[in-house]
C-alpha positions as CSV (number, residue, x, y, z in Angstrom):
1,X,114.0,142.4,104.8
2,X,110.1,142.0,106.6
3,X,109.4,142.9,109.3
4,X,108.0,139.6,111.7
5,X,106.2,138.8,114.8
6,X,109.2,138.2,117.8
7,X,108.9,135.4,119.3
8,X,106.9,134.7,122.3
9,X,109.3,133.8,125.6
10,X,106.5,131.9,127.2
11,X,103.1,130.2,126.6
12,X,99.8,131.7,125.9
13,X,98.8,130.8,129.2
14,X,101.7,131.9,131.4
15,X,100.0,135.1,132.6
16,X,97.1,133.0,134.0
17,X,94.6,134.2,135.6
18,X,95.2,138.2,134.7
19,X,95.8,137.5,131.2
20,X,94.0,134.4,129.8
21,X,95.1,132.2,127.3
22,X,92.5,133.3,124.7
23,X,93.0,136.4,124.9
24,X,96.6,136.4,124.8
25,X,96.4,133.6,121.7
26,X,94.4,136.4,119.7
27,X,96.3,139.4,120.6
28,X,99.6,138.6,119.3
29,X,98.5,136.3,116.3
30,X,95.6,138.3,115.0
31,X,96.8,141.8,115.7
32,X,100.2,142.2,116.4
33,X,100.2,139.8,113.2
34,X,97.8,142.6,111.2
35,X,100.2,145.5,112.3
36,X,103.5,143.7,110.7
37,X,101.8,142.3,107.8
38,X,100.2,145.6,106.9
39,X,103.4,147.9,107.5
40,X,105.3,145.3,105.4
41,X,102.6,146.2,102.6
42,X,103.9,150.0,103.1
43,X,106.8,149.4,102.7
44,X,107.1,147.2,99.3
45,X,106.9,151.0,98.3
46,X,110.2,152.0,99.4
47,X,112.2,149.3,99.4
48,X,115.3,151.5,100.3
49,X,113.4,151.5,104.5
50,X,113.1,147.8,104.5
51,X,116.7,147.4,106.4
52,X,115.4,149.5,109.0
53,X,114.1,147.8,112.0
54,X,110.7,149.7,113.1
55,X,112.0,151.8,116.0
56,X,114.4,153.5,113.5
57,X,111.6,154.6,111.3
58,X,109.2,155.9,114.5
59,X,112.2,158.0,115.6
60,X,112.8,159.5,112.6
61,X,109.1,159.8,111.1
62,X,109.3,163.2,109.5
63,X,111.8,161.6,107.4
64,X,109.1,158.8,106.1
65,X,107.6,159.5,102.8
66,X,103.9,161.1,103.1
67,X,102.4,158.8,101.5
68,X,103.2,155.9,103.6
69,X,103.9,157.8,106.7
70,X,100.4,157.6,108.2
71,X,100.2,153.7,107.7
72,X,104.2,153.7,109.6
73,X,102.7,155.5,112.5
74,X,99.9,153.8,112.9
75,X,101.1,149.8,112.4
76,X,104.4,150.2,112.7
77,X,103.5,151.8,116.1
78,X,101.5,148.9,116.7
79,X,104.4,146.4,115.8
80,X,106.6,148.5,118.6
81,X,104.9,148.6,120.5
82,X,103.9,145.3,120.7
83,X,107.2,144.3,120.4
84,X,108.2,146.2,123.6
85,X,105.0,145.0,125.3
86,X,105.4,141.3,125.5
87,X,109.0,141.4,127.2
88,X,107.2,143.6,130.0
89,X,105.0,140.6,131.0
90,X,106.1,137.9,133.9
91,X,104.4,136.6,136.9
92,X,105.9,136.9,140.6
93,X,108.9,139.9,139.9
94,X,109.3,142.7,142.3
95,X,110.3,146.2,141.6
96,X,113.6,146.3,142.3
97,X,117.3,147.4,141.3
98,X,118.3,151.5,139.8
99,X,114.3,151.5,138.5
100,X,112.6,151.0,141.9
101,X,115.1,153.9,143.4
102,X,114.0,156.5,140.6
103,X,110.2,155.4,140.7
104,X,110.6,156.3,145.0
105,X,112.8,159.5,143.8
106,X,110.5,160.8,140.7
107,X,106.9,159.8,142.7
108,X,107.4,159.7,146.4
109,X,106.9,156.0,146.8
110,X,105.7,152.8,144.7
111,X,102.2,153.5,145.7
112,X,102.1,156.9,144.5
113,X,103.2,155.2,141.0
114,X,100.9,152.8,140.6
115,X,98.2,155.2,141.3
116,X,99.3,157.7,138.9
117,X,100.1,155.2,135.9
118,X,96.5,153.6,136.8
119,X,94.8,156.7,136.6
120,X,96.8,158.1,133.6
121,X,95.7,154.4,131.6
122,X,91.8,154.6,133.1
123,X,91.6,158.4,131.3
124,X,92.3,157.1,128.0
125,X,89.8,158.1,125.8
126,X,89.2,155.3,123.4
127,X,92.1,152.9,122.3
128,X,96.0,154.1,123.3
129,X,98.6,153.3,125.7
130,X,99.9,154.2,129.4
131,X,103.5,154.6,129.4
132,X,106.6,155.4,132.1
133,X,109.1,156.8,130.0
134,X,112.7,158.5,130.5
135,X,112.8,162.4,128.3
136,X,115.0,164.7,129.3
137,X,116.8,162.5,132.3
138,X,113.7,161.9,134.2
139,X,110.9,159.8,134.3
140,X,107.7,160.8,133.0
141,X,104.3,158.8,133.1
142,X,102.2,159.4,130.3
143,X,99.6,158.1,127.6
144,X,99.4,157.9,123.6
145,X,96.6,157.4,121.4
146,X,96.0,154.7,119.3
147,X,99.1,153.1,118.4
148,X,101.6,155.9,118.7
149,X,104.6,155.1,120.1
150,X,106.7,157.6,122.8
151,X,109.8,157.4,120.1
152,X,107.9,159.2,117.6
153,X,108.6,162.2,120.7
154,X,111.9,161.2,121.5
155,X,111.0,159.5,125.2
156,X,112.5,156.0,125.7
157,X,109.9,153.8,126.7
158,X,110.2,152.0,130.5
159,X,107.2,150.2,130.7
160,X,104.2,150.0,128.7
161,X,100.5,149.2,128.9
162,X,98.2,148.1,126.2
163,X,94.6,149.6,127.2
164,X,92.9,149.0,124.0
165,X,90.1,146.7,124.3
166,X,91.2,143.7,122.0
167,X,93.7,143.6,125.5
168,X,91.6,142.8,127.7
169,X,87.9,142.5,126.6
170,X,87.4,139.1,126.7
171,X,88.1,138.4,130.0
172,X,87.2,142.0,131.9
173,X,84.9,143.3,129.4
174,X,83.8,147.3,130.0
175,X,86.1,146.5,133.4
176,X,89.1,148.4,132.3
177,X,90.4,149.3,136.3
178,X,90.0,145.6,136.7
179,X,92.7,144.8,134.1
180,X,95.0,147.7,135.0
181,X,95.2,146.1,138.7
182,X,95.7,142.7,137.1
183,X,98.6,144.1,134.7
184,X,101.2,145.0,138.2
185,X,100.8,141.4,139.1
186,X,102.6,140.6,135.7
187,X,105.0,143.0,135.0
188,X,108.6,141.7,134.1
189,X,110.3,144.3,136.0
190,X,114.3,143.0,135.3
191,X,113.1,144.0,131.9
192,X,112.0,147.8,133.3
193,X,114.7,148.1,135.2
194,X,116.9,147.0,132.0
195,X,115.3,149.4,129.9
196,X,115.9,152.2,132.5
197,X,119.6,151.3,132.7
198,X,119.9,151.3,129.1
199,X,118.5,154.8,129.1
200,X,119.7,156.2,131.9
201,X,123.6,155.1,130.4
């Protein structure tokens, strides 16, 4: 069974104006597209972990033969967390509901959040993620390089935030602080505070 790109829940342009259209377009057709195609390609060498969905695998990498467990990591991280990504996007939500009580109980306030997950996704070096995860029944905020995903450490991602630059770089360019302030205007937070319930239970 191959892996595919999930379905989009809305249009390329439904995150207008802090995500464009283009941008958007590209992102999940060329390279959310390249991540699936090319762990699919890994995985005609095992046929016995083609039943697995892709967040099996990242969980239990060890497990993945070495000679395809680089190329699992890397794009099969990228499919995740890709995956994961596009249900966290939504114009006009409000924290709310069991999430927006732990965020106040784990950070002080919202504020103090959003100023920590900003300045944890600005000090990526290169290409990686910001992340809020749950690990060990709390909430952590944290970052990842390249395409790794927080279930190759056994956290359960929250939220998520793309900072690579194929994200964002045709619309902010080199203005990477720009696009971080532009992603809390769009996150789908029914779907974070989901996620948390799911974890939390």
């Amino acid at each position: 069974m191959k892996h595919t790109l999930p379905k989009l829940s809305y249009a390329y342009d439904a995150l207008e104006p802090y995500i464009d259209a283009r941008t958007m377009e590209i992102h999940y057709t060329k390279h959310h597209q390249a991540y699936v195609d090319k762990l699919n390609v890994a995985l005609e060498k095992h046929p016995n972990l083609q039943n697995k969905n892709v967040n099996e695998l990242l969980k239990s990498l060890n497990n993945v033969p070495e000679d395809i467990r680089i190329v699992v990591r890397n794009h099969g991280g990228g499919h995740a967390n890709h995956s994961l990504f596009w249900q966290l996007l939504k114009k006009g939500e409000k924290c709310s509901g069991k999430i927006a009580q732990a965020i106040d109980k784990a950070f002080g306030s919202f504020e103090e959040f959003k100023k920590l997950f900003s300045e944890k996704a600005l000090s990526v070096f290169g290409s990686g993620w910001a992340w809020l995860v749950f690990h060990n029944g709390k909430l952590e905020i944290y970052n990842t390089a390249r395409q790794d995903s927080p279930l190759i450490e056994n956290k359960i991602p929250i939220l998520g935030l793309d900072v690579w630059e194929h994200a964002y770089y045709l619309k902010y360019q080199n203005r990477r602080a720009e696009y971080i302030e532009a992603f809390f205007n769009i996150i789908n937070w029914k779907k974070v505070n989901e996620l948390y319930e799911n974890a939390v239970n």
